[in-house]
C-alpha positions, -999 to 999 in steps of 0.1 A, spaced: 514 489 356 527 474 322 561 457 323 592 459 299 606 426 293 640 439 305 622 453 339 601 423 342 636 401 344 653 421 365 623 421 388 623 382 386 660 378 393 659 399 422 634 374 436 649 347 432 678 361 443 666 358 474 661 319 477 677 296 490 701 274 471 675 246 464 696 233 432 716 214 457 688 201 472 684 157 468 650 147 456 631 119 472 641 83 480 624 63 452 627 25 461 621 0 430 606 -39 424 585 -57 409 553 -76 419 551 -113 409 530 -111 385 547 -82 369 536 -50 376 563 -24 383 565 -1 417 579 31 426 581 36 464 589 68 485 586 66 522 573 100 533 562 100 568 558 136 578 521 134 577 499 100 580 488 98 545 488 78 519 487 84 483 487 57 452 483 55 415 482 27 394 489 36 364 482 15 330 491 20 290 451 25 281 452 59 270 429 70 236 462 59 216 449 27 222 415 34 212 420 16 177 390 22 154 368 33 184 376 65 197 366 71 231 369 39 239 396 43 263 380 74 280 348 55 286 361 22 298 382 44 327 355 67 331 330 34 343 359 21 364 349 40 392 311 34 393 302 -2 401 320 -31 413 323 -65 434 291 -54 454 287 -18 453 270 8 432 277 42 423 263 56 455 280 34 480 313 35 467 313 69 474 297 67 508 326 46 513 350 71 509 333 99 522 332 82 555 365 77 562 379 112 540 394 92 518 394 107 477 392 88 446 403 94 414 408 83 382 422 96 341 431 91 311 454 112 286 466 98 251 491 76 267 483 63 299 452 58 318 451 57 358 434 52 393 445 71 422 433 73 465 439 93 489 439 83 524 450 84 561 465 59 574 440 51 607 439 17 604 401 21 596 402 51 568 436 30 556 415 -5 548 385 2 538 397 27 509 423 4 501 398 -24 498 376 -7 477 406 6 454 411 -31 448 376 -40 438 377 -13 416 405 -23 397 402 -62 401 359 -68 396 346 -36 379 308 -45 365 307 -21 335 270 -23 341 250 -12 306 229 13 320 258 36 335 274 28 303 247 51 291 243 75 316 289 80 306 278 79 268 255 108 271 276 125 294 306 119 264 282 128 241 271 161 254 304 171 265 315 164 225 285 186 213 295 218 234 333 216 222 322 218 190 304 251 201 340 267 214 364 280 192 398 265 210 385 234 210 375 230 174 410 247 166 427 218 190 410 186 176 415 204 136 456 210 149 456 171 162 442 158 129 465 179 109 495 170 129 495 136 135 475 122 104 470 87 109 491 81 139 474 71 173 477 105 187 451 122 164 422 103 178 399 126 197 402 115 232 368 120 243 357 105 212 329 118 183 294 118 176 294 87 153 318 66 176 303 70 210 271 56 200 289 26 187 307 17 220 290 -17 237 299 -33 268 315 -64 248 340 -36 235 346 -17 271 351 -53 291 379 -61 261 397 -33 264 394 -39 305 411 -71 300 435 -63 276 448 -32 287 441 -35 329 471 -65 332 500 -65 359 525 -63 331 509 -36 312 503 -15 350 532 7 372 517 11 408 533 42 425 528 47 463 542 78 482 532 85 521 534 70 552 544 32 546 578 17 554 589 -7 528 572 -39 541 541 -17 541 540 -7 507 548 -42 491 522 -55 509 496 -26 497 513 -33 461 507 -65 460 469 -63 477 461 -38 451 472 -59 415 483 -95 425 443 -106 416 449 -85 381 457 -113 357 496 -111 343 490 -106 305 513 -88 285 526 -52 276 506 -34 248 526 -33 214 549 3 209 532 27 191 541 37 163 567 67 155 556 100 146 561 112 109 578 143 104 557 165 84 573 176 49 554 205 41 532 235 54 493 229 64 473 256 69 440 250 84 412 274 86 374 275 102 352 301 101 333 304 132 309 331 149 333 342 176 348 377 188 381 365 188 403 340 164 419 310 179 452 306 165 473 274 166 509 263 151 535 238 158 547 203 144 558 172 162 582 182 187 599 156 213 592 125 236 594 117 270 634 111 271 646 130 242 682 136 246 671 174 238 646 175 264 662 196 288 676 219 264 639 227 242 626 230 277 645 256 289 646 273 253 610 273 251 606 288 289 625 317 270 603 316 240 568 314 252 561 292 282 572 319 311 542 338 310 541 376 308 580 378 304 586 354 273 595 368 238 561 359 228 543 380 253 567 406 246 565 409 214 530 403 207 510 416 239 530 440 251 545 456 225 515 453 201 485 446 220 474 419 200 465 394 220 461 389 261 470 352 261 497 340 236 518 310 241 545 285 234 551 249 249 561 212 242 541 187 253 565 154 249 550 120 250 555 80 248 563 95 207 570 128 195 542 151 207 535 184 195 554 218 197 524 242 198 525 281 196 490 295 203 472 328 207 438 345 211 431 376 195 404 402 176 392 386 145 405 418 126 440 412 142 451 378 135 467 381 105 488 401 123 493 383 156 506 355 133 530 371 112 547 387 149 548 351 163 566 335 134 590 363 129 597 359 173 602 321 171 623 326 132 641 355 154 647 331 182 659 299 160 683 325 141 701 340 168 690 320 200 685 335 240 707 363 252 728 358 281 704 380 305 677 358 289 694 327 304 703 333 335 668 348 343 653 313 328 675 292 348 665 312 378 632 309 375 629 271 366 654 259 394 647 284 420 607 274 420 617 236 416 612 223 450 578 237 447 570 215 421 579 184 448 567 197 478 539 175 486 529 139 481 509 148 458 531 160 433 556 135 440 532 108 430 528 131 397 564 130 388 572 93 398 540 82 376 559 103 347 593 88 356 580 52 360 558 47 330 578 67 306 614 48 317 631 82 328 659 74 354 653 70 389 678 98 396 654 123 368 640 145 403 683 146 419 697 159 383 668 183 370 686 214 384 715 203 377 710 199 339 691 233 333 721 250 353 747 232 326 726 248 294 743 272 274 727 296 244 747 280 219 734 246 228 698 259 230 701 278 194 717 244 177 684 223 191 659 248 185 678 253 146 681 215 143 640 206 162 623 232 147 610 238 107 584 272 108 579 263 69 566 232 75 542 237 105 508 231 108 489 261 113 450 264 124 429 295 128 395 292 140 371 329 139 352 350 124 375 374 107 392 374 70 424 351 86 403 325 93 382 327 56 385 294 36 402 303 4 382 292 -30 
């Protein structure tokens, strides 16, 4: 069965129709201080089950990878093999004995460490202890350095045997030029060989400080509990300082068009320009628009226009993806190499369509039903919580950002959403990369 757009809203609305009023709803609790030696934390007591979970969360992410990229990807990859005593191998016998989980990340921003656990006093100590020696003594030992460089290494060689891939790292060059953001996160084939230990224990120090960390703990703790598991975890991390602000993102001034041929069935197709940060006094308005535009799925414009109405591609797309600095606005698609020329033209004339004359009122209310009515879903379990107060705490969003989301979308009107898109968005001057095998994506000359 093959929806309208107009059935496919009505069908939503009537669902959500049907929920309770969650926009009322309070979010969490979030308690607030700081450790002694600097290191911000974000508490919420949640003792429904007798759990634990914690991230510690630090400013490493590849925007600080400087001249090396990769670097920070590698030095938070090795964090989690050896250290104090223990190798690979019995740090995770550790955990597994007491069903505790690890885990750690790293994005462009931020890097991070996170555990799982119960809070039986024996599961409850010894993953916290070995959370601790992890962050406090890791030995960056040379030959699992190796063993992560080849593992970087192959994982580098088979993106550049997948068409969205190549298409994301071209759209990342294009868009942010020099800026900290176009570095490849997982780094390249001339950098990670390059990588020693000296450079992986610098970046440790530098970047793995109280100051430069926010520690975010959600479960079963009362307050006492979670200052002292706060302080356990980073009072042995030496104070040092906050890493330097990045810098801002330039605007770009004219159109780039990137193309790659590639022996693939389908072209990869990529367009955007710098778009918001994490705060922007437009953030709540562009995310709502763009839930409109392309980022609800089967009944955005996009997908109305271009898959269902055309049958040009099964996955087409539109999101912002706001950071520390402006990160990118990206509209994407899939589709037959014969077809993109096409698919292209449809999604610039939706999004020109959508700057020009903005959402309809049936539009709005079925976006603001859909966002609000499926947000306490989105902070339903400690897990996510932990997600949102990692965003909230390391980006500086106020602690009342989870009690006022609802609120804001509800207050949005079309007008306000057609003067930021009008004011946000410049088609003329975006970056656009096709990577296939068809005439679209044929270098010209």
């Amino acid at each position: 069965m093959v929806l309208t757009r107009g059935v496919a809203i009505c069908l939503w609305s009537l669902l959500v129709a049907g929920l309770p009023a969650f926009q009322a709803a309070a979010g969490p609790e979030i308690q607030e201080w700081t450790t002694e030696n600097g290191a911000r934390v974000l508490f919420v007591e949640a003792s429904d089950l007798p759990m634990v979970d914690v991230r510690v969360v630090f400013d490493a992410g590849s925007a600080r990878d400087g001249d090396t990229p990769g670097l920070a990807n590698m030095t938070n990859q090795l964090l989690t093999e050896s250290a104090g005593e223990w190798n690979t191998d019995q740090i995770a016998e550790r955990m597994e004995a007491v069903g505790a989980e690890l885990g750690r990340g790293a994005g462009r921003d931020r890097a991070w460490v996170s555990l799982r656990t119960l809070t039986e006093p024996r599961a409850f100590e010894t993953s916290v202890e070995t959370m601790t020696v992890l962050l406090n003594s890791p030995r960056f030992k040379s030959n699992e350095l190796e063993r992560r460089r080849k593992l970087m290494l192959t994982a580098v060689r088979r993106g550049e045997q997948k068409p969205g891939t190549v298409a994301s790292k071209a759209f990342y060059r294009a868009l942010f030029g020099e800026h900290p953001y176009a570095t490849p996160q997982g780094g390249t084939l001339e950098s990670l060989p390059a990588i020693s230990r000296e450079q992986v224990v610098a970046f440790y120090k530098r970047h793995y400080v109280a100051k430069n960390a926010l520690v975010v703990i959600v479960g079963a703790l009362d307050r006492q509990g979670a200052e002292q598991l706060a302080k356990r975890l980073v009072s042995s991390l030496p104070m040092g300082e906050k890493v330097r602000e990045l810098p801002k993102v330039k605007m770009l001034e004219q159109e780039k068009v990137i193309k790659r041929s590639f022996p693939s069935s389908q072209s990869h197709i990529l367009m955007g320009q710098p778009g918001m940060h994490r705060g922007d006094p437009d953030y709540f308005v562009l995310y709502l628009g763009n839930h409109i535009l392309g980022g609800s799925g089967l009944v955005s414009l996009l997908s109305e226009q271009v898959r269902e109405q055309r049958g040009l591609s099964y996955s087409v797309y539109s999101y912002f993806s706001p950071m520390r600095r402006d990160g990118p606005f990206i509209a994407g698609a899939q589709t037959q190499n014969a077809k993109a020329r096409e698919a292209m033209d449809v999604m610039r004339a939706t999004l020109k369509r959508f700057i020009d004359e903005g959402p309809t009122e049936e539009e709005l209310t079925a976006a603001k039903k859909n966002i609000t009515g499926g947000f306490p879903l989105r902070i339903a379990s400690n897990g996510k919580i932990v997600g949102y107060l990692a965003m909230i705490g390391f980006y500086g969003l106020p602690l009342d950002y989870l009690d006022t989301f609802t609120g804001r979308i509800e207050a949005i009107t079309a007008e306000q959403i057609q003067d930021a898109f009008r004011r946000r968005l410049h088609p003329e001057r975006f970056v656009t990369v096709v990577v296939g095998d068809g005439k679209a994506a044929q270098p010209e000359g």
